[in-house]
ROZATI-28689 format. One record per residue (C-alpha): residue number from 1; residue in one letter; x, y, z. Coordinates in nm, 4 decimals. Layout:
N
<NUM "A" <X Y Z>>
...
//
This chain:
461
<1 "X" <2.9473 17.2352 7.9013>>
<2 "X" <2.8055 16.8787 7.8368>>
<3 "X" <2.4823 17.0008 7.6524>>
<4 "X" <2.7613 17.2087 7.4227>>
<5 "X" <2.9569 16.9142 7.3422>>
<6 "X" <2.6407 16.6859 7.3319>>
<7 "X" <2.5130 16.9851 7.0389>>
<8 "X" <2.8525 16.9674 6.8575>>
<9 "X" <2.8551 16.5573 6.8211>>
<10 "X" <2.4773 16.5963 6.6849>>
<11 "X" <2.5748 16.8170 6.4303>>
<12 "X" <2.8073 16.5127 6.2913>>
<13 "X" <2.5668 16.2091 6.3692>>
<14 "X" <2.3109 16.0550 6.1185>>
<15 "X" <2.0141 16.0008 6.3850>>
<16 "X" <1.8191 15.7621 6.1534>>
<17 "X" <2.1309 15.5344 6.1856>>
<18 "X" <2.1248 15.2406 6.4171>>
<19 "X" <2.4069 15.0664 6.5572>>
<20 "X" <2.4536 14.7168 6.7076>>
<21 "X" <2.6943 14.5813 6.8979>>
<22 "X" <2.7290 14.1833 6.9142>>
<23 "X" <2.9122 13.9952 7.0950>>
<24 "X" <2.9845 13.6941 7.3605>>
<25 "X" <2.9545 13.7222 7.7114>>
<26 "X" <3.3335 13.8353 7.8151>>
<27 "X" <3.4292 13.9442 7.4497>>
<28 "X" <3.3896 14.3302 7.5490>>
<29 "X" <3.0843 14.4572 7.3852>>
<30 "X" <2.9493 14.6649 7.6667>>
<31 "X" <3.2946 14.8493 7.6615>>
<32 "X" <3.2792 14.9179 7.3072>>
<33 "X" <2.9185 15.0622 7.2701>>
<34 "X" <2.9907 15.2795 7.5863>>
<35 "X" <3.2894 15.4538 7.3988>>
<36 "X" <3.0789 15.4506 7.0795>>
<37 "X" <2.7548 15.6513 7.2930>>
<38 "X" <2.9893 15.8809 7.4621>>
<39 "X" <3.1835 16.0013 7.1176>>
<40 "X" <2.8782 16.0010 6.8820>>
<41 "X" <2.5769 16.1706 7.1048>>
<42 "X" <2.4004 15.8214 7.1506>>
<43 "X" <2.1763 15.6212 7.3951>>
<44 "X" <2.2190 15.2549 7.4911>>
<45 "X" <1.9674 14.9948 7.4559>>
<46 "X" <2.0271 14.6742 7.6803>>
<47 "X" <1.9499 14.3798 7.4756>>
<48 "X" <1.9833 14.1701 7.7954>>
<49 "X" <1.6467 13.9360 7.8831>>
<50 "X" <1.7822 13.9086 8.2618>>
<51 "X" <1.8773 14.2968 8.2791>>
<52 "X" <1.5319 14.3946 8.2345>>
<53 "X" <1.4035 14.2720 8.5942>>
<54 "X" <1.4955 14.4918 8.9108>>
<55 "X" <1.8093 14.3597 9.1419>>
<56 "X" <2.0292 14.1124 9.0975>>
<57 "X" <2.2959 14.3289 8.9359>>
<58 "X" <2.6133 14.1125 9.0114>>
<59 "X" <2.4848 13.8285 8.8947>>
<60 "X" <2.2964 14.0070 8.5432>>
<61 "X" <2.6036 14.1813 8.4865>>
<62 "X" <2.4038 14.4897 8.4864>>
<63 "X" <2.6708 14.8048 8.3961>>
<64 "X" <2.7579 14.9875 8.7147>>
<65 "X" <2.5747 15.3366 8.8389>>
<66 "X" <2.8874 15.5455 8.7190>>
<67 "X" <2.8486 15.4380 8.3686>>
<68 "X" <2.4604 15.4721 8.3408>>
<69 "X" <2.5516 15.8133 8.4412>>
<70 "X" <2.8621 15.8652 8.1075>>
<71 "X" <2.5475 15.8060 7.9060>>
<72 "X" <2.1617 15.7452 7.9331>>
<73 "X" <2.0829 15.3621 7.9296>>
<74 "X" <1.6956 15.1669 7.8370>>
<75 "X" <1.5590 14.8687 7.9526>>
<76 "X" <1.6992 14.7577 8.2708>>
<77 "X" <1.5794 14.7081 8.6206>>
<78 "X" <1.2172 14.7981 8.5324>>
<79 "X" <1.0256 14.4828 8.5810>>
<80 "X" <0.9688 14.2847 8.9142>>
<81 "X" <1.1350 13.9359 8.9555>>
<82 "X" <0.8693 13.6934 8.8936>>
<83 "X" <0.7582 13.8986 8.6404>>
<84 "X" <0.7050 13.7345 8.2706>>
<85 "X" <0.8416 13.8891 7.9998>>
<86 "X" <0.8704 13.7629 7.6147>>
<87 "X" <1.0432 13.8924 7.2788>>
<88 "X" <0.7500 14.0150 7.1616>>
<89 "X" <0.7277 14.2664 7.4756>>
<90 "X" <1.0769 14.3474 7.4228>>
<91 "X" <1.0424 14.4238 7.0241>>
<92 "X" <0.7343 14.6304 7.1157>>
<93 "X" <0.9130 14.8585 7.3828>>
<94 "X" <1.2700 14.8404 7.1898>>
<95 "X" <1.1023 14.9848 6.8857>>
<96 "X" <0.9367 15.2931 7.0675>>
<97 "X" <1.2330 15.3565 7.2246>>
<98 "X" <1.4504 15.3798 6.9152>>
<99 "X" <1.2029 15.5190 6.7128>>
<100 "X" <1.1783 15.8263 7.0594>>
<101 "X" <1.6111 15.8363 7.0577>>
<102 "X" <1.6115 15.9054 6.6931>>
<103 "X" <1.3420 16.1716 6.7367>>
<104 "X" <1.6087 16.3283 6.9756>>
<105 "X" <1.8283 16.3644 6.6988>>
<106 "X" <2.0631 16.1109 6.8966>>
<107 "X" <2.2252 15.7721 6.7642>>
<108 "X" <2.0194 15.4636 6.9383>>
<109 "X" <2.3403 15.1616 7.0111>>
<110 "X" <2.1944 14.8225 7.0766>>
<111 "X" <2.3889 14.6212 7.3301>>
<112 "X" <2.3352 14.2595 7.4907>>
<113 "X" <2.4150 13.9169 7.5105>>
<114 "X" <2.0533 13.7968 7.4427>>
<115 "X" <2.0614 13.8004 7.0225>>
<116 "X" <1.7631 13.6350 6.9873>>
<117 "X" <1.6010 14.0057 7.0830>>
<118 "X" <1.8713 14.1542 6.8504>>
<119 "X" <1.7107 13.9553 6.5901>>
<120 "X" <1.3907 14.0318 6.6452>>
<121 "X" <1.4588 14.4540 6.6216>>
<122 "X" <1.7096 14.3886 6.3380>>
<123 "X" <1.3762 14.1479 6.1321>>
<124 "X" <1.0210 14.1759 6.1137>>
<125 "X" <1.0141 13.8107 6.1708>>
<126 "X" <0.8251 13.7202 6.4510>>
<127 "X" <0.4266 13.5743 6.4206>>
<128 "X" <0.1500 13.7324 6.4821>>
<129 "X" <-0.0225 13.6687 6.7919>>
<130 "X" <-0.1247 13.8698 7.1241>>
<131 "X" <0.1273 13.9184 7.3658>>
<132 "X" <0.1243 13.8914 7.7302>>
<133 "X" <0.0112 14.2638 7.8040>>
<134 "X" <-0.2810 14.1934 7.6325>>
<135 "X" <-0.3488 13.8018 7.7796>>
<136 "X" <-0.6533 13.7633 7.9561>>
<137 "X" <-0.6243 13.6074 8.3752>>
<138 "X" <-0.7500 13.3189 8.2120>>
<139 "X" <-0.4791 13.2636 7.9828>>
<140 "X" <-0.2239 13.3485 8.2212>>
<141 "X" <-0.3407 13.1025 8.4429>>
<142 "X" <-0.3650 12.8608 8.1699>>
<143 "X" <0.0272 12.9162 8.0759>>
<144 "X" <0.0886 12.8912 8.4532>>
<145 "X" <-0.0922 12.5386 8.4567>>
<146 "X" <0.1474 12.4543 8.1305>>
<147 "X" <0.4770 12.5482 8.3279>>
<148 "X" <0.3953 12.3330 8.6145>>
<149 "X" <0.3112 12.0471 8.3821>>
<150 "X" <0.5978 11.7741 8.3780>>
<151 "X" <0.7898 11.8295 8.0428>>
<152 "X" <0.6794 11.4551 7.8846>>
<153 "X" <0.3112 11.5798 7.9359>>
<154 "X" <0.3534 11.8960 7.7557>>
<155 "X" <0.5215 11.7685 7.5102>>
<156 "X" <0.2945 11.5635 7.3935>>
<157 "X" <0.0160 11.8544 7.4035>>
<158 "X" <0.2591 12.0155 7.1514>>
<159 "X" <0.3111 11.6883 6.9385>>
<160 "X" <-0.0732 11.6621 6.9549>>
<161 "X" <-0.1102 12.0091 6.7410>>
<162 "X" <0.1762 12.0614 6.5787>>
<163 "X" <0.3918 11.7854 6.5103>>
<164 "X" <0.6357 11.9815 6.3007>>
<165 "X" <0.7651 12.1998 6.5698>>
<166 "X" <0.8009 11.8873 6.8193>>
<167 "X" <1.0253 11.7748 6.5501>>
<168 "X" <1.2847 12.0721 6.6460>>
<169 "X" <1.2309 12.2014 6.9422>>
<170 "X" <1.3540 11.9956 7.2240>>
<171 "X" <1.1383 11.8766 7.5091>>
<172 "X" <1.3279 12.0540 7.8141>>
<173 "X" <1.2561 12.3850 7.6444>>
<174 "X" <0.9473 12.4663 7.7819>>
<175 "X" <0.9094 12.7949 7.6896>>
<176 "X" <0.9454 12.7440 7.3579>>
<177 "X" <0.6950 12.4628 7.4211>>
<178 "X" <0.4392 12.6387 7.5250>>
<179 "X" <0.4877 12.9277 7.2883>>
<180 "X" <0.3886 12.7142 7.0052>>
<181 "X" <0.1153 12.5622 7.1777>>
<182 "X" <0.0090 12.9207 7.2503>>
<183 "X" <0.0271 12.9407 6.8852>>
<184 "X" <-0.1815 12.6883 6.7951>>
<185 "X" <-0.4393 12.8218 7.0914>>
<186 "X" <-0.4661 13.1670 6.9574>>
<187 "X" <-0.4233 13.1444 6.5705>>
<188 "X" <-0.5661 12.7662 6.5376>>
<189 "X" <-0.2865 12.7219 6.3017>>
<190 "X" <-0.0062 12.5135 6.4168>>
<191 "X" <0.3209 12.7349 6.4804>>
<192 "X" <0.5085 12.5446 6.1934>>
<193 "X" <0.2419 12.6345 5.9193>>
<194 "X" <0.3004 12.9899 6.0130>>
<195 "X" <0.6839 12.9849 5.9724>>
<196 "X" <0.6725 12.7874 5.6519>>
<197 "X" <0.4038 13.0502 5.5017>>
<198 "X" <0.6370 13.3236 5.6445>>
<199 "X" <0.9196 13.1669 5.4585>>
<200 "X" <0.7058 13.1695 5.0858>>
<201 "X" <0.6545 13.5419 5.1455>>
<202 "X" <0.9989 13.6523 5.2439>>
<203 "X" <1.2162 13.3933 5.0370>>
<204 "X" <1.4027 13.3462 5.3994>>
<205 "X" <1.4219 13.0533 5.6426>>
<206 "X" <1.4653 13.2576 5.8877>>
<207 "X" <1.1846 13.4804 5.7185>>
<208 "X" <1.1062 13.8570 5.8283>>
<209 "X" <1.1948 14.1601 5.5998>>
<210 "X" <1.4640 14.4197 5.7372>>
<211 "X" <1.3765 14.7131 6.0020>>
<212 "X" <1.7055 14.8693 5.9540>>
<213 "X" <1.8896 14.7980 5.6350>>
<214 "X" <2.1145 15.0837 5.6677>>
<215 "X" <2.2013 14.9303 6.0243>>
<216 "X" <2.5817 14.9604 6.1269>>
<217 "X" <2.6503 14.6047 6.3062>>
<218 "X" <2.9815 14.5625 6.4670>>
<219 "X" <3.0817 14.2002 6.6238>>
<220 "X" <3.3328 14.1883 6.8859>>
<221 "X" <3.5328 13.8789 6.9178>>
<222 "X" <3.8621 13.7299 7.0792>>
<223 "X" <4.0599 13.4109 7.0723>>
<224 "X" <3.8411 13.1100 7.2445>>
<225 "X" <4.0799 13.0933 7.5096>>
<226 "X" <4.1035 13.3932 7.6234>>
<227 "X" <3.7428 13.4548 7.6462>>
<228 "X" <3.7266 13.1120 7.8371>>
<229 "X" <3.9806 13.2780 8.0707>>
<230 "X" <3.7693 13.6229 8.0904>>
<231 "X" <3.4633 13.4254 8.1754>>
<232 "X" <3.6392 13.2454 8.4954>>
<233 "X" <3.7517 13.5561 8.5958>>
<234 "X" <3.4421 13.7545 8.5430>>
<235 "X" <3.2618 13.4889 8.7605>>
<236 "X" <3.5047 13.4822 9.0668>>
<237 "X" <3.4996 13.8743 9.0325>>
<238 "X" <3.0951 13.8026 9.1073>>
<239 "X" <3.1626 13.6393 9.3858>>
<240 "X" <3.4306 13.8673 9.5243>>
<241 "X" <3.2032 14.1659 9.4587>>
<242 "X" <2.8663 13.9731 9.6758>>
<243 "X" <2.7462 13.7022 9.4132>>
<244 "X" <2.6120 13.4579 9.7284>>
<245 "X" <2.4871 13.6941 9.9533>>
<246 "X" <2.2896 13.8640 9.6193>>
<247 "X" <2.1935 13.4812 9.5938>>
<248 "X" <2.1029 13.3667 9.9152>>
<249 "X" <1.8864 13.7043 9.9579>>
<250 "X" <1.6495 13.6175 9.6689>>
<251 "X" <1.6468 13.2131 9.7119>>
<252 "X" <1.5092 13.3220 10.0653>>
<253 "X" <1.2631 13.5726 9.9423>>
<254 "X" <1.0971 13.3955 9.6606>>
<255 "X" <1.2080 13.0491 9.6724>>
<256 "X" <1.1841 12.9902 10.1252>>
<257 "X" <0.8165 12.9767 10.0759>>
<258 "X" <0.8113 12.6811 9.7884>>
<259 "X" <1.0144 12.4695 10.0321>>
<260 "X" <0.7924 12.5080 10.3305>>
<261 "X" <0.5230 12.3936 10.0746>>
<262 "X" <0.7086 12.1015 9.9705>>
<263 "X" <0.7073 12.2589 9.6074>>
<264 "X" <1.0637 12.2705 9.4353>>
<265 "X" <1.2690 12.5630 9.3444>>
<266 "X" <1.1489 12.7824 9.0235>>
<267 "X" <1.3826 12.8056 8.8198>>
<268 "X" <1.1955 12.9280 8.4598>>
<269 "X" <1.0522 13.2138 8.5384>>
<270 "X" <1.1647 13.5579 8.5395>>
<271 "X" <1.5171 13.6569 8.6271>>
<272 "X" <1.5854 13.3319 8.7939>>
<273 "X" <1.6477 13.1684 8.5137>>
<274 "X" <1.9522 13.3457 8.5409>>
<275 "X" <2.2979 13.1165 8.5237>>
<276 "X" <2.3484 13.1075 8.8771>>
<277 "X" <2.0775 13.0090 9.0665>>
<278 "X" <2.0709 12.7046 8.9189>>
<279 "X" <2.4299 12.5978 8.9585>>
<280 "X" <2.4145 12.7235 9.3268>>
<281 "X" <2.1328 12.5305 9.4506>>
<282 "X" <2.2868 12.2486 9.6331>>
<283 "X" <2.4959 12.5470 9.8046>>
<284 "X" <2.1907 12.7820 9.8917>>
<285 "X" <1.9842 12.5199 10.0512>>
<286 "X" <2.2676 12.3175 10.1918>>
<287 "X" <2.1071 12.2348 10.5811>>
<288 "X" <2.2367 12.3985 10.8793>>
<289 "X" <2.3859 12.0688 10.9575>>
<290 "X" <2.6609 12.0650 10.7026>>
<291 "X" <2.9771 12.1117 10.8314>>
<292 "X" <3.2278 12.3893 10.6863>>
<293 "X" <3.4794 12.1669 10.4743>>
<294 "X" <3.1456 12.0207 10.2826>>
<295 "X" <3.0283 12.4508 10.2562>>
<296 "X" <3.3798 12.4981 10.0939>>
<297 "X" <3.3498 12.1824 9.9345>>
<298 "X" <2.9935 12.2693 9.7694>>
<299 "X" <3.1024 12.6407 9.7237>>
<300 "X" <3.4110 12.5586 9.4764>>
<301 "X" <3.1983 12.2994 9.2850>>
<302 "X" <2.9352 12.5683 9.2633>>
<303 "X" <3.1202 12.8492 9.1436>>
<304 "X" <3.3157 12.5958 8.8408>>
<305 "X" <2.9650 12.4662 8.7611>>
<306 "X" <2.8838 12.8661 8.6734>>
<307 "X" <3.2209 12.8819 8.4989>>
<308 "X" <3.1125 12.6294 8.2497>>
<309 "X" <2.7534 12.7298 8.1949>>
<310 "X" <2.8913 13.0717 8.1209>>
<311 "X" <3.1473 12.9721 7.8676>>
<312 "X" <2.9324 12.7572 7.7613>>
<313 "X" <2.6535 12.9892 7.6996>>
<314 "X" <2.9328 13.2774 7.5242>>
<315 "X" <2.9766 13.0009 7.2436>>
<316 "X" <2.6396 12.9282 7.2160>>
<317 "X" <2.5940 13.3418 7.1288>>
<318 "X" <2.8918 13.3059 6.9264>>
<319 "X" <2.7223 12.9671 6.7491>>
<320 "X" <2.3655 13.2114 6.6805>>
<321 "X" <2.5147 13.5164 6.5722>>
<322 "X" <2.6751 13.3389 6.2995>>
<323 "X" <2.4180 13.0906 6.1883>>
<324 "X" <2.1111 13.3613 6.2547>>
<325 "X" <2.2839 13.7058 6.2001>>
<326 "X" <2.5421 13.6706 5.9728>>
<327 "X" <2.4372 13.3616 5.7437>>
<328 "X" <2.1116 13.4406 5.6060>>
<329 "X" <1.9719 13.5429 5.3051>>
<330 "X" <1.8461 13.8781 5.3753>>
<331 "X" <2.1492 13.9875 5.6266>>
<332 "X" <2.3335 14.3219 5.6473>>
<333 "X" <2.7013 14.3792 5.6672>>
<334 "X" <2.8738 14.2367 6.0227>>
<335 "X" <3.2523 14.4188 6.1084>>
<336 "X" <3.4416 14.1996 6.3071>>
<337 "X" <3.6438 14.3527 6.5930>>
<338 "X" <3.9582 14.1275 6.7543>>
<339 "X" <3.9203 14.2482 7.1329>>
<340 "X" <4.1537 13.9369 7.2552>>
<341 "X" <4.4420 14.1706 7.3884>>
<342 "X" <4.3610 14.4340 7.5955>>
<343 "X" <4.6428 14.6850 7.5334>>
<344 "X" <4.5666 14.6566 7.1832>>
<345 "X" <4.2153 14.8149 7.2531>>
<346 "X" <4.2678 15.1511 7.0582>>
<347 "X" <4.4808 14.9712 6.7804>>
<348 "X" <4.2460 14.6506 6.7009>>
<349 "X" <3.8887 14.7977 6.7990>>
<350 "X" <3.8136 15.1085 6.9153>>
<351 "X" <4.0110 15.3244 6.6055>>
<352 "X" <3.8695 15.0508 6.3733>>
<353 "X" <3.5285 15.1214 6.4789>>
<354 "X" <3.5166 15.5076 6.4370>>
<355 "X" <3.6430 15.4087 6.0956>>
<356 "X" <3.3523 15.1621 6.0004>>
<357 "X" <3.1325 15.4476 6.1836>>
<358 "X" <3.2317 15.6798 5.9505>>
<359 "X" <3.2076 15.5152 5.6652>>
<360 "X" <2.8808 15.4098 5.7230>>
<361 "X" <2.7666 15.7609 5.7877>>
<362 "X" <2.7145 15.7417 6.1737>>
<363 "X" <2.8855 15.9598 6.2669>>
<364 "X" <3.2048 16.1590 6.1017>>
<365 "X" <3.5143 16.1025 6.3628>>
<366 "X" <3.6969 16.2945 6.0110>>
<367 "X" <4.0964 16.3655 6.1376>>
<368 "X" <4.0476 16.2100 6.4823>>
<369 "X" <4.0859 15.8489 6.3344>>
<370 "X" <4.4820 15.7882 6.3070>>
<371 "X" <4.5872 15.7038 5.9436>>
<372 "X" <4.7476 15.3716 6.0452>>
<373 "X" <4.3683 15.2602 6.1412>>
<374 "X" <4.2684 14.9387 6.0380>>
<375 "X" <4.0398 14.9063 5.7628>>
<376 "X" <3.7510 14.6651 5.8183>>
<377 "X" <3.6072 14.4532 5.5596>>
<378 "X" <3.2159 14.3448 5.6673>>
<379 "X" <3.2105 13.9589 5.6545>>
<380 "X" <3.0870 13.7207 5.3966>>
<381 "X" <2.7599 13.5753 5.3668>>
<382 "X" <2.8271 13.2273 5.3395>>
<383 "X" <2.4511 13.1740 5.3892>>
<384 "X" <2.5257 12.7808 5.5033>>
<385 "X" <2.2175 12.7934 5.7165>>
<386 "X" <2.0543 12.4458 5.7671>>
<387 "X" <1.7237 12.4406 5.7938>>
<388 "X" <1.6778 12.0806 5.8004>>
<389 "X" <1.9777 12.1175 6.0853>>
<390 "X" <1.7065 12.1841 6.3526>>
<391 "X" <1.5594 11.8607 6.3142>>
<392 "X" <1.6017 11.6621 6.6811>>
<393 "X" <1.8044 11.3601 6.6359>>
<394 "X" <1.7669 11.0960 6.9039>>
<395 "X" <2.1029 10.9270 7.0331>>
<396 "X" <2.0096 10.5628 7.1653>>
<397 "X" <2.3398 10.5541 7.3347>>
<398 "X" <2.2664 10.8361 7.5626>>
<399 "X" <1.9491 10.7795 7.7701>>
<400 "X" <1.7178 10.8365 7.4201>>
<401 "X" <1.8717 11.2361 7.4800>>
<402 "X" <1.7577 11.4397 7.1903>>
<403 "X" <2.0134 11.6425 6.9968>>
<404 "X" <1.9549 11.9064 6.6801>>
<405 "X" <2.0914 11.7674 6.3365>>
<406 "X" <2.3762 12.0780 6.3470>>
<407 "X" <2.4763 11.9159 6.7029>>
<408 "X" <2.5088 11.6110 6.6412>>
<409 "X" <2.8717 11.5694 6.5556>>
<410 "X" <2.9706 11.7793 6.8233>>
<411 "X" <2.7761 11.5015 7.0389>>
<412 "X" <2.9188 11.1780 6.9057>>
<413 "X" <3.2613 11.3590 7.0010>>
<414 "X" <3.1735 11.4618 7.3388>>
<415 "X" <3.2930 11.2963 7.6674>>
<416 "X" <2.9273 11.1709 7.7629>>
<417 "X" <2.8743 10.9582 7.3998>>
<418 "X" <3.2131 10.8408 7.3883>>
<419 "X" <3.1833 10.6911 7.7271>>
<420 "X" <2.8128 10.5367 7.6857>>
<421 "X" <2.9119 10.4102 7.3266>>
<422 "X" <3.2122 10.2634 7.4928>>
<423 "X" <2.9792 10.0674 7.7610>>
<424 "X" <2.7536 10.0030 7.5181>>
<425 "X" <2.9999 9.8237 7.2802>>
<426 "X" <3.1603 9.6344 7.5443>>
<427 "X" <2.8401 9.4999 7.6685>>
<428 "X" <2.8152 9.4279 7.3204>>
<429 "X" <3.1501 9.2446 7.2869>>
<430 "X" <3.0700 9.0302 7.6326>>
<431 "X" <2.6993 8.9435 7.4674>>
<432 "X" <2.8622 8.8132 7.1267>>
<433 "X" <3.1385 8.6162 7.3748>>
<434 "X" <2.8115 8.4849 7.5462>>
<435 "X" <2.6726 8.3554 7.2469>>
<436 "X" <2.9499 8.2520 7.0636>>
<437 "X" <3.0281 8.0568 7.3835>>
<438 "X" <2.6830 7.9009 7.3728>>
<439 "X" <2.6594 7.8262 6.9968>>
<440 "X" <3.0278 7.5991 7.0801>>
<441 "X" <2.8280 7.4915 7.3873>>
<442 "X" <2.5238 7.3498 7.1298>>
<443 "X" <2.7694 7.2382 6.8370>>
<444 "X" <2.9169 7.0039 7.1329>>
<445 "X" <2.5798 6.8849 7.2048>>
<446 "X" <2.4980 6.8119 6.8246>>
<447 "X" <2.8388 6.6513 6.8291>>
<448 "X" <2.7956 6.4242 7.1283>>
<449 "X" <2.4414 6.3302 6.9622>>
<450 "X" <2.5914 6.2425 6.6143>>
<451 "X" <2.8337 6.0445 6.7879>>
<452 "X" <2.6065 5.8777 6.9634>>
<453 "X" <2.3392 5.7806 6.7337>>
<454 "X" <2.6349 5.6665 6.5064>>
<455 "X" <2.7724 5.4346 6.7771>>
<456 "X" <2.3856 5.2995 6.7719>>
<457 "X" <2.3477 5.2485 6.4379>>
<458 "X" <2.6954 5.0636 6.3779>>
<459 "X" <2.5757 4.8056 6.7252>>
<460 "X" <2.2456 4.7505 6.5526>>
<461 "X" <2.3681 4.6925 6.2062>>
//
């Protein structure tokens, strides 16, 4: 019966199509392009960088073994842990595998929180060099001797050949670090040459020409608060469903060993450099010692510490899909979906989205879409991109931390400047008091002087 239904929904679906669904962690993306793959004969695409490595599900948010089964999903769970995996290997595989779906007369639906890999499908942007399949041991080793480099040290390797890039990207990013002194290695052209001669042949910043013009891109969104709210909830959910034990199991696989070696905790490679491991550190290695009230203690400040580098993470995918995706030169229409009530599912995205669907030619949903159905406009190209906005800026009121030219205002308002600036000024304040207090101190002196060689001049005359 499903193969009949499956043939019936091809005979309406445009297989060269591709459709996208964007979207913040928590926003409801994942829901939408399952009810899009199961109504228009399509396959899902995880555009997830964490998804891609085996385990871990709870705390990658993988979708659960019922819904892999509703329809068939690519590119999760098929690497190892430690394994290393870039955007280049993930354009290569993504592109076979859409290029295969479409082949199967079936509509390929790219999903994921990770829209720097969206980009990189959506744009034939990225440089030219080898990838990591095709590294020699010696190279690998060489990037391994990078990564365990102190960050100061290999930043200056990276200011050394390319000065341009060290001017925006910051130097606690070491993988972007290293992929533009990998850049320099292989090409012996620094990284930023290449992007500015990319940018005189595609007229773009951003540069790359478009894979998929006809592409149907659909952004799900809801209110800030309420995806604040969804994003607490979604993490103690984690933890409900086995988020510490899912932990504790991998810290004392892969991590155990770097402690008996003195070594500390990796962090930046492979799927741990998922949010989690990070923020439950203190927790996971807590000594046997440790009473229960400082467990419970730890525990709570652990699991809000994941709260907030989630939410903050969902508005940094927010912040790139409308600077990168959206506001560019060479974009394609974006439909904006407003998920932020839940019983309004049918009314304010799903029904809108067979609409947009169909009048892209997708698919043709024809009398199923109610006539009351939203109509949704694509949005605006404002194309307000900065490029001059990536530029570090260094705040001497914060430790010398270094903060992008589009951040900046967003720093001097945060809770961190405000209170060094405030610090700062009154040590300021007590230093002019100081001197001002000495300069009436000296004036006194001079005074006293005057006085006194007056008083000797008047005796002598």
């Amino acid at each position: 019966m499903r193969s009949v239904l499956q043939l019936i929904r091809s005979m309406f679906s445009n297989p060269k199509k591709l459709v996208v669904v964007l979207g913040a962690t928590g926003a409801g993306k994942s829901k939408l392009a399952l009810e899009i793959a199961t109504r228009c004969n399509g396959e899902i695409i995880s555009v997830d960088s964490m998804q891609v490595y085996k385990g871990l599900d709870i705390v990658t948010n993988k979708v659960t073994k019922e819904e892999q089964e509703m329809c068939p999903h690519h590119m999760i769970g098929f690497l190892e842990p430690k394994d290393q995996f870039t955007i280049v290997d993930f354009q290569e595989q993504t592109l076979k595998i859409i290029s295969e779906i479409q082949g199967r007369n079936k509509t390929p639906i790219l999903v994921g929180g990770t829209n720097y890999y969206v980009q990189s499908i959506l744009w034939d942007f990225l440089l030219k060099i080898e990838t990591n399949s095709e590294l020699s041991n010696e190279n690998e080793k060489e990037r391994q001797k990078m990564y365990d480099l102190p960050n100061s040290e290999l930043y200056q390797m990276l200011v050394n050949v390319d000065p341009k890039s060290a001017e925006v990207i910051h130097p606690k990013n070491k993988r972007k670090v290293i992929r533009a002194i990998e850049v320099y290695n292989q090409t012996g052209k620094p990284q930023s040459t290449l992007l500015e001669e990319q940018t005189q042949q595609y007229g773009s910043s951003l540069g790359g020409v478009l894979r998929f013009p006809d592409a149907c891109v659909l952004w799900v969104q809801c209110d800030a608060g309420v995806l604040e709210e969804r994003v607490h909830k979604r993490v103690d959910k984690m933890v409900q469903r086995g988020l510490l034990k899912e932990l504790k199991d991998f810290h004392e696989e892969f991590n155990k060993e770097r402690f008996v070696k003195g070594m500390s905790p990796d962090y930046e490679h492979g799927i741990f450099q998922s949010i989690g491991f990070k923020e439950f550190h203190n927790y996971l290695t807590a000594d046997e010692s440790v009473n229960e009230a400082m467990k419970d203690k730890m525990l709570k400040e652990a699991t809000e510490q994941m709260k907030l580098a989630t939410y903050k993470y969902a508005k940094y995918q927010i912040k790139f899909i409308s600077r990168r995706i959206v506001n560019r030169s060479n974009t394609i229409p974006v439909y904006t979906l407003d998920a932020t009530k839940p019983e309004l599912w049918e009314e304010k995205v799903l029904n809108p989205t067979l609409k947009v669907l169909t009048t892209c030619n997708v698919h043709d949903f024809g009398n199923i879409i109610p006539e009351q159905t939203l109509t949704v406009a694509p949005l605006l190209n404002s194309n307000m991109l900065d490029t001059e906005g990536k530029i570090l800026q260094t705040c001497n009121h914060c430790d010398g931390i270094m903060v992008a030219k589009h951040n900046l205002e967003s720093h001097l308002q945060s809770k961190r400047h405000k209170h060094n600036y405030g610090k700062w000024k009154k040590s300021l304040s007590e230093t002019s008091n100081i001197l001002e207090e000495r300069q009436q101190q000296l004036s006194s002196v001079d005074s006293t002087e005057n006085e006194d060689n007056l008083l000797t001049n008047t005796s002598t005359t």
